[in-house]
C-alpha positions in Angstrom: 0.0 0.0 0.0 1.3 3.5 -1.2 0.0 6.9 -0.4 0.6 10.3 -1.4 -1.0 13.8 -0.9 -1.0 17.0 -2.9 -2.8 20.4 -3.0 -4.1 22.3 -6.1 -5.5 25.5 -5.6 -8.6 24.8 -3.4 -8.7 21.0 -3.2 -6.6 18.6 -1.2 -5.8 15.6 -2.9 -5.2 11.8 -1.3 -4.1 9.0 -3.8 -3.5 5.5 -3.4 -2.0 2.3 -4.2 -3.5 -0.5 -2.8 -2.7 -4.5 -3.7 -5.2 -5.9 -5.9 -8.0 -8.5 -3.8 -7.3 -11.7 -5.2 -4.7 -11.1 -7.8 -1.9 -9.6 -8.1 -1.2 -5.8 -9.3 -2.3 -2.5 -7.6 -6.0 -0.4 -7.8 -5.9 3.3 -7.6 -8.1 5.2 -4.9 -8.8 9.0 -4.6 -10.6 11.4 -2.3 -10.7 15.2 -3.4 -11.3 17.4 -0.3 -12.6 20.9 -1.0 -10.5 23.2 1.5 -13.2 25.9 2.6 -13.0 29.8 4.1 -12.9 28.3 7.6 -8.8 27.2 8.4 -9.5 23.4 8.9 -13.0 23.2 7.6 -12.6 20.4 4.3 -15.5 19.2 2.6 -15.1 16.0 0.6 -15.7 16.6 -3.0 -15.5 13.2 -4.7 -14.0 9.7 -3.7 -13.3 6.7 -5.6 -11.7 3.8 -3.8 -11.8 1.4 -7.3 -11.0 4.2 -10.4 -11.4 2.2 -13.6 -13.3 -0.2 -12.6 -11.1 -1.8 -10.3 -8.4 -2.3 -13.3 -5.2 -3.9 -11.6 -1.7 -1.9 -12.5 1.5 -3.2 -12.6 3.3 -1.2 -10.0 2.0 1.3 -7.4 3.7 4.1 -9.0 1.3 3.5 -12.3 -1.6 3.5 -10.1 -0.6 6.4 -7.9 -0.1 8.4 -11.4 -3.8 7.3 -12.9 -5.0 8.6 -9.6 -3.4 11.7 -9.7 -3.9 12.5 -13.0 -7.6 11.8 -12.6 -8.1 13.9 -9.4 -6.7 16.8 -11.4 -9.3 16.4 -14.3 -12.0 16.1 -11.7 -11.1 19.6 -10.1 -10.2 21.0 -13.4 -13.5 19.9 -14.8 -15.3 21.2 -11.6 -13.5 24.4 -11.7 -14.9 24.8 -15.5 -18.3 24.3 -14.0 -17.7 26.8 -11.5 -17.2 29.1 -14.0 -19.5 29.5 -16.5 
């Protein structure tokens, strides 16, 4: 099991690696936090502990990098919303 955290802008992101249930290989989990006004105050914005259907990668540092790169198009795409 492998974990990293990041920020980007007004989100918190949590990735993970975790070994596959019967099989070998890795899925990739996120959970997006939305970092509100109030220091502390995080509301959870979107949370998938099986992206892509469960798919089993190779190594955790392919899953960690779906993850990632997922959890950025989410806040991007979000942020688009937002916008218009």
């Amino acid at each position: 099991m492998r974990f990293e955290e990041t920020r980007e802008g007004d989100y918190r992101i949590f990735v993970g690696a975790m070994d596959a249930p019967r099989g070998s290989g890795y899925i990739a989990a996120l959970i997006v936090n939305h970092v509100g006004g109030t220091i502390g105050r995080q509301n959870e914005a979107y949370r998938d502990e099986s992206l892509a259907c469960g798919y089993r990668w190779p190594s955790p540092d392919e899953a960690i990098s779906y993850a990632m790169t997922r959890a950025r198009e989410l806040i991007r795409s979000r942020s688009q919303m937002l916008a218009c």
